[in-house]
Each structure stands twice: as structure tokens, then as C-alpha cells.
C-alpha positions as CSV (number, residue, x, y, z in Angstrom):
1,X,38.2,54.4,22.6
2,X,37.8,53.0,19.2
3,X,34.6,51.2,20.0
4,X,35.6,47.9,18.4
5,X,33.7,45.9,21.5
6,X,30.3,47.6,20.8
7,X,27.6,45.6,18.9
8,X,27.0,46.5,15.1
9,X,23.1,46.3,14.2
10,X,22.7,45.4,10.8
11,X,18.8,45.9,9.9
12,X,17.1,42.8,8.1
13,X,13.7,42.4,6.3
14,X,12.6,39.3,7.2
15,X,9.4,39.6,5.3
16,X,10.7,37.4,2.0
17,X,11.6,35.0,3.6
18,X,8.3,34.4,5.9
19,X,6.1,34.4,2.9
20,X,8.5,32.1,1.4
21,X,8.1,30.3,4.9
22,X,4.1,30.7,4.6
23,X,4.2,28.9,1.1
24,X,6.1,26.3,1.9
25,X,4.2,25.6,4.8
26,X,0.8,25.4,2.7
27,X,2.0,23.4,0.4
28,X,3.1,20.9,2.8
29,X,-0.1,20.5,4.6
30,X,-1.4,20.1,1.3
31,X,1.1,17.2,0.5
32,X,-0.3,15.7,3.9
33,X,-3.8,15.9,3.2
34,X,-3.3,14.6,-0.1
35,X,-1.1,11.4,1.4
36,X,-3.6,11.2,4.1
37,X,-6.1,10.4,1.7
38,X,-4.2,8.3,-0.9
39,X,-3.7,5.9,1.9
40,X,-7.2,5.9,3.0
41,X,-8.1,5.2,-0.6
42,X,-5.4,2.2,-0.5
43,X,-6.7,0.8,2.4
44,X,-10.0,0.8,0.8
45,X,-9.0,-1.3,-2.1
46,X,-6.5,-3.9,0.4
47,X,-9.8,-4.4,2.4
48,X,-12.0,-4.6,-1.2
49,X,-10.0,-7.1,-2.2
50,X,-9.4,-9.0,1.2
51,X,-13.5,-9.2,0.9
52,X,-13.3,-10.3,-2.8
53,X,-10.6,-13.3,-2.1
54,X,-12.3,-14.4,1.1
55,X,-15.7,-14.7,-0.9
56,X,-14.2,-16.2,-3.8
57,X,-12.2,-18.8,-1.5
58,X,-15.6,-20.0,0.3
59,X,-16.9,-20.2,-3.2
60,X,-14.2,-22.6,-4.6
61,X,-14.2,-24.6,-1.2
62,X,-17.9,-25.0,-1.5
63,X,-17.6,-25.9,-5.3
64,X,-15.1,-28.5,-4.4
65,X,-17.1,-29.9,-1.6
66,X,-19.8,-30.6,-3.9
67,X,-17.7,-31.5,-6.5
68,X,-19.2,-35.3,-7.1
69,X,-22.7,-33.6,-7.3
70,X,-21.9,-31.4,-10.2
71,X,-22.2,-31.7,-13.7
72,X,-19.3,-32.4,-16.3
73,X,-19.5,-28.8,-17.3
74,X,-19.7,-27.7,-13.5
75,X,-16.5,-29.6,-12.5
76,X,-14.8,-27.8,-15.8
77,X,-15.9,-24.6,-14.7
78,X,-14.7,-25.2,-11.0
79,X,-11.2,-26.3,-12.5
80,X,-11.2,-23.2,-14.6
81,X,-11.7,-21.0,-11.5
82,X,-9.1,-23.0,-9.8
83,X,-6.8,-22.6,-12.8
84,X,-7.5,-18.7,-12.7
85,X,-6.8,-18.1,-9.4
86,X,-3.5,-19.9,-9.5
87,X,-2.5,-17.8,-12.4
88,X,-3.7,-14.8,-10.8
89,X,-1.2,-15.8,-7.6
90,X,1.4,-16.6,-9.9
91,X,0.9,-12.9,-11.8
92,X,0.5,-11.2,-8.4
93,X,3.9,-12.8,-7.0
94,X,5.0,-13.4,-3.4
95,X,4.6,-9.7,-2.6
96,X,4.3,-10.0,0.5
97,X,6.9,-12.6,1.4
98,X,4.3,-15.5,2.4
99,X,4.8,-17.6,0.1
100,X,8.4,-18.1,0.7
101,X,9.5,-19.6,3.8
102,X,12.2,-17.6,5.7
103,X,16.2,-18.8,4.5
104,X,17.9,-20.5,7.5
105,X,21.1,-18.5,8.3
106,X,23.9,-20.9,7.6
107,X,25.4,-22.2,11.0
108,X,28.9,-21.1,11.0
């Protein structure tokens, strides 16, 4: 018999490649800590300044609710504000998409 059939065992050392494995696999979980906290930090700052527009919203609606009752220089300050938070929407953009109604398909 020639013994072509019979299985050839070829010895391997896999230990390069499982510290290479190890490494990679701490440096991942790093990665995902690190992205796990960027986006608690981010969420942080959306709800910052969610708090920050709702208060400065009630502010300008209160402003303008009084408006008759202020002075000259009040109602040029409250049209200053209103000025700055147009220009701040207008810097920020339609980000979100809100702004913009949705584009009707054309019916075909």
C-alpha cells in the first residue's frame, strides 16, 4: 500500500495568532467603551440644548405677550432676540428635515 488515503498531520502554533486575536479584541472593547460614552456625552448636550431652546422660547413668548407694557428699549431688545434666534435657525439649517415639508411623489 502506498498510503496515499491516510491523513497527513501538519503541526501548527497557533499562539501568534491568539495574541494577535487577544489584541484585537481589547482594542475593540475599547473602541466600544469609548463610543458608548461619546454618545452619552451627545445626548447630554441634545438634551442641554433642548432645555436651553425650550427656556429661551417661553422667554420670547412671554416678552411678546407683554410687549405693549415694555419700554422702547425693551421691545428693541425683544426684536433683537427675535432677530438672533432667526439667524441662529438660519446658521443651524434644516438638519433635521423639519423645516421642509416632505416632496409629493409626482403622480405618473
Amino acid at each position: 500500500m502506498c498510503g496515499c488515503n491516510q491523513p497527513v498531520v501538519i503541526p501548527i502554533d497557533l499562539t501568534p495568532v491568539m495574541t494577535m486575536l487577544g489584541t484585537v479584541l481589547e482594542r475593540i472593547t475599547t473602541l466600544e467603551v469609548l463610543m458608548a460614552t461619546a454618545a452619552e456625552q451627545i445626548d447630554a448636550l441634545s438634551a442641554k440644548v433642548d432645555d436651553i431652546a425650550a427656556d429661551f422660547t417661553a422667554l420670547v413668548a412671554a416678552l411678546a405677550a407683554e410687549r405693549e407694557n415694555l419700554t422702547a428699549a425693551g421691545q428693541a431688545a425683544l426684536d433683537s432676540a427675535v432677530a438672533k434666534v432667526a439667524a441662529l435657525d438660519v446658521a443651524v439649517g434644516d438638519a433635521d428635515g423639519s423645516d421642509t415639508p416632505p416632496v409629493e411623489p409626482p403622480v405618473v
